[in-house]
C-alpha positions as CSV (number, residue, x, y, z in Angstrom):
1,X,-17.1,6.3,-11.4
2,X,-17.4,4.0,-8.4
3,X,-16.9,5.8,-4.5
4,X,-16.8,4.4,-1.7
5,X,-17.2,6.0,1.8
6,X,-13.3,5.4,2.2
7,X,-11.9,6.5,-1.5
8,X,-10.7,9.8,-0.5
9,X,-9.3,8.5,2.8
10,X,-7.4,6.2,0.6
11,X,-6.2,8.1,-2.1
12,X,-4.5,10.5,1.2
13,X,-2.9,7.6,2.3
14,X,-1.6,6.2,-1.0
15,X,0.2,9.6,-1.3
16,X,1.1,9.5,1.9
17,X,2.8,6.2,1.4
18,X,4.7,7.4,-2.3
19,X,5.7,10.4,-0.3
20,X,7.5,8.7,2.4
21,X,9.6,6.5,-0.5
22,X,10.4,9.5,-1.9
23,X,11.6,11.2,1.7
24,X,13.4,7.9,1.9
25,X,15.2,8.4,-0.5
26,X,14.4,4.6,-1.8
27,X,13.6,6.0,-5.4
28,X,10.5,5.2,-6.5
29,X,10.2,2.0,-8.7
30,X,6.6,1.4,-9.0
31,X,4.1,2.8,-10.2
32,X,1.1,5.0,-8.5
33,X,-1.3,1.7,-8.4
34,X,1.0,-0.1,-6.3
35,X,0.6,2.3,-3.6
36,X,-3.3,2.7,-4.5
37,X,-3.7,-1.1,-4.1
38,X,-1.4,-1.1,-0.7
39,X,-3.8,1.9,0.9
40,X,-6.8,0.2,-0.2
41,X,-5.9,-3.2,1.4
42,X,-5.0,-1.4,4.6
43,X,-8.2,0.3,5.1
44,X,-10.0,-2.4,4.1
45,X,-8.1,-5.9,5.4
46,X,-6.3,-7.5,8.4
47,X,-3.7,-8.2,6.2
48,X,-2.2,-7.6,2.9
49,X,-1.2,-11.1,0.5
50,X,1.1,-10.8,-2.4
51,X,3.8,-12.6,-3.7
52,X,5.8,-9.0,-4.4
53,X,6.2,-9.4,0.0
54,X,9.5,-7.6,-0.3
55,X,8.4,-4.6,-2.5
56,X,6.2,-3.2,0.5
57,X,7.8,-4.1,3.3
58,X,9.2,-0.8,3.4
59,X,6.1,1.5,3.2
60,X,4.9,1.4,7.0
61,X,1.5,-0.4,6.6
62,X,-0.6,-0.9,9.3
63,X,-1.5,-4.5,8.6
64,X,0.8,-7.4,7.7
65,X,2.2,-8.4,4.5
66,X,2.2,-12.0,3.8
67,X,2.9,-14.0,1.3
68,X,0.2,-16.4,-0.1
69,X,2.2,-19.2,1.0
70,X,2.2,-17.8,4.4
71,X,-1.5,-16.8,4.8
């Protein structure tokens, strides 16, 4: 088991983000992890790189979303 000084700030956050979608009304597509690895690049980065750009675009994250192409 590996903890770091932020993991339960960013397991609150990951269910924060899931629980807006579902407030949203958005349906929830993705799984738990996605929103795990969005909270964990927030709290940790200046920005967040993937090539799924589009699927968190909607959450409300505090940092960009870029594609790599775009970093």
């Amino acid at each position: 088991e590996v903890r770091t000084s932020r993991s339960l700030r960013t397991v609150k956050r990951a269910g924060e983000l899931y629980s807006k979608m579902l407030r949203a009304q958005r349906g929830v597509q993705r799984i738990l992890t996605d929103f795990l690895i969005a909270a964990q690049a927030e709290a940790t980065s200046e920005c967040f790189v993937t090539w799924n750009k589009e699927d968190y675009d909607h959450l409300g994250l505090r940092i960009r979303v870029l594609r790599p192409n775009e970093a």
